[in-house]
PLY file of the C-alpha trace (Angstrom):
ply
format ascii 1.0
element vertex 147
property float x
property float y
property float z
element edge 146
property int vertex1
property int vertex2
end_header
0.00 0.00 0.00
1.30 3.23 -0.67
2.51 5.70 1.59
-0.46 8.45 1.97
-0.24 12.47 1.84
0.22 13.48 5.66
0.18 16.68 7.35
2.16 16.77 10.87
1.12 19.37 13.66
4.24 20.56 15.09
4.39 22.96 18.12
8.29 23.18 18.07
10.67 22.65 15.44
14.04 20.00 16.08
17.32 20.96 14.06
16.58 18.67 11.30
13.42 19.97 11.11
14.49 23.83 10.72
16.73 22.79 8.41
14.12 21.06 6.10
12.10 24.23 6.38
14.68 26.17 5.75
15.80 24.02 2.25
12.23 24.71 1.19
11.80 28.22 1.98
14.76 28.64 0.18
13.97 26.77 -3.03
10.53 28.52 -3.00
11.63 31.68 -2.60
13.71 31.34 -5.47
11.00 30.37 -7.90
8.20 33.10 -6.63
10.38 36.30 -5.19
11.85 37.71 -8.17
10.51 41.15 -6.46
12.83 40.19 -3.76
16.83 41.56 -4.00
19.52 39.69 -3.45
20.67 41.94 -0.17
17.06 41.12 1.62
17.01 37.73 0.55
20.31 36.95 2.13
19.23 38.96 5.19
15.94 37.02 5.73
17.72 33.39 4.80
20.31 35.30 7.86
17.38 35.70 9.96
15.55 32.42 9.25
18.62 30.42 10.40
19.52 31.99 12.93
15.72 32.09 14.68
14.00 29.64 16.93
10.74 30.37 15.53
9.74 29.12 19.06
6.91 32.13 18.57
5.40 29.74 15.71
3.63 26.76 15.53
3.63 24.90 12.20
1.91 22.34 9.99
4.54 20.50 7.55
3.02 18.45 4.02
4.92 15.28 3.54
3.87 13.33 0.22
5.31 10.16 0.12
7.22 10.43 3.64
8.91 13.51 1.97
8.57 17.16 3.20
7.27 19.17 0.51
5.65 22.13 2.12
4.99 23.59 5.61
2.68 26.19 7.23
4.07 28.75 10.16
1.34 30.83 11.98
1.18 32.27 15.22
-2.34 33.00 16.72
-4.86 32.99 13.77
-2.28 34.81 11.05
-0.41 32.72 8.80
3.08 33.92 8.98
5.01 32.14 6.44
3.70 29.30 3.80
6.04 28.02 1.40
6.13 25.01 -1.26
8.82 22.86 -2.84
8.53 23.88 -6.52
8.96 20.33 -7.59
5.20 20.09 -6.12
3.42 23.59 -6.90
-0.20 22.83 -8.49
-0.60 19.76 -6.71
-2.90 21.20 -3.93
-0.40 20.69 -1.17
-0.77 24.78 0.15
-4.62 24.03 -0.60
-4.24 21.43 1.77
-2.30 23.00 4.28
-4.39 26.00 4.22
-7.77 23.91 4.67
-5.97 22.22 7.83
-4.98 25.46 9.12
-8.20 27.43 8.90
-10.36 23.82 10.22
-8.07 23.06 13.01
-6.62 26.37 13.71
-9.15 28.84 13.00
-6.39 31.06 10.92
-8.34 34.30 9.87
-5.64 36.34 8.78
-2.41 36.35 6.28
-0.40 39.30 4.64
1.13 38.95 1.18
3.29 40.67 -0.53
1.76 43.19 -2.71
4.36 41.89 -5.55
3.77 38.05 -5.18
1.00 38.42 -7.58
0.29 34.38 -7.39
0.53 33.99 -3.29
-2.78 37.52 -3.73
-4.29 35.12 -5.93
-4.41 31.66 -3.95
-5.26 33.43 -0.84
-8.29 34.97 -2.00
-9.32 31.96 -3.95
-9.67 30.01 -0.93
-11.59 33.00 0.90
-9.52 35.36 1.40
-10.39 39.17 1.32
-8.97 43.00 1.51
-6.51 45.23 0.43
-5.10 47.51 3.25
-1.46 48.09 2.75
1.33 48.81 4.84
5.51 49.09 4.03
7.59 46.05 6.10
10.75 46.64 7.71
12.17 45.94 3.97
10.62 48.54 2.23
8.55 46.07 0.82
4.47 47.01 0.60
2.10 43.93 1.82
-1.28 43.48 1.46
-3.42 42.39 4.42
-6.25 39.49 3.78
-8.68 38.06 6.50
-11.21 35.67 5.90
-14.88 37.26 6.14
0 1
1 2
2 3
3 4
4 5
5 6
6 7
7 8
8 9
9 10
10 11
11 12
12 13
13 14
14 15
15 16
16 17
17 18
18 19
19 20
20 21
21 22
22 23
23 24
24 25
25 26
26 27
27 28
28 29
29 30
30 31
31 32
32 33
33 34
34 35
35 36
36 37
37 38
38 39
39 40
40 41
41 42
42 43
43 44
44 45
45 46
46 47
47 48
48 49
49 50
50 51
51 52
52 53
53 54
54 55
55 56
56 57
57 58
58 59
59 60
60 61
61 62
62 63
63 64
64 65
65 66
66 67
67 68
68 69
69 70
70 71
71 72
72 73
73 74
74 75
75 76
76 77
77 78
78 79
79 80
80 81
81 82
82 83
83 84
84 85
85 86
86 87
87 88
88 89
89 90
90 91
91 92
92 93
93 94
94 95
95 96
96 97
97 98
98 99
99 100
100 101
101 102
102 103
103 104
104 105
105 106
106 107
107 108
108 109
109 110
110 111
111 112
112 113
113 114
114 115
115 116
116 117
117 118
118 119
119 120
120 121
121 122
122 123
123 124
124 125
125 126
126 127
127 128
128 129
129 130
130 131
131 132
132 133
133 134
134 135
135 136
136 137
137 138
138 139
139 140
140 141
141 142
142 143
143 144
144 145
145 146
């Protein structure tokens, strides 16, 4: 019998752990930021390894026993979501989204006003707004709660 699609609840990450995150952040990152320089990017990959993160709680995707995707949120915002591009289109932030917001009651995310595709998936799975603000970065997001 095959090995089914899982989603594992974590409420603190291990070092192997952060470091899988971490790989797929990066990876994802690569393929969706292109609005992102090379200075921040190296800052925020600075800041991600060097974090515990112990302020997050986290839901990671593993298809086939491998981690393909994870979920940070703190309270009911989604802080970070990220996919392995081997596996975009294959439902796996769907997933991890319809977890979060049934199990978690997440009600809130902000997006980057560039990352035209994350605007798009939020709001496709309920998602509304468009009050802005400018992040430490200089970057402008978008805030989207669920109505």
């Amino acid at each position: 019998m095959p090995y089914s699609n899982k989603i594992k609840y974590l409420k603190k990450l291990d070092p192997n752990e952060k470091n899988s995150l971490l790989e797929i952040w990066e990876k994802s990152v690569l393929a969706t930021h292109h609005f992102l320089d090379e200075k921040n990017f190296n800052i925020i990959k600075d800041y991600l390894k060097n974090a515990a993160l112990t302020e997050l709680q986290f839901l990671f995707y593993y298809k086939n026993k491998k981690l393909v995707g994870f979920l940070g949120f703190h309270h009911d915002i989604i802080e970070m979501l990220f996919i392995d591009p081997q596996y975009f289109r294959q439902k796996c932030g769907e997933k991890l989204i319809k977890k979060a917001l049934n199990d978690f009651n997440i009600q809130r995310v902000e997006v980057n006003k560039d990352n035209f595709n994350a605007i798009k998936f939020y709001k496709k799975m309920g998602f509304k707004g468009d009050e802005e603000y400018v992040d430490d970065f200089g970057y402008t997001l978008i805030k989207l709660e669920l109505e």
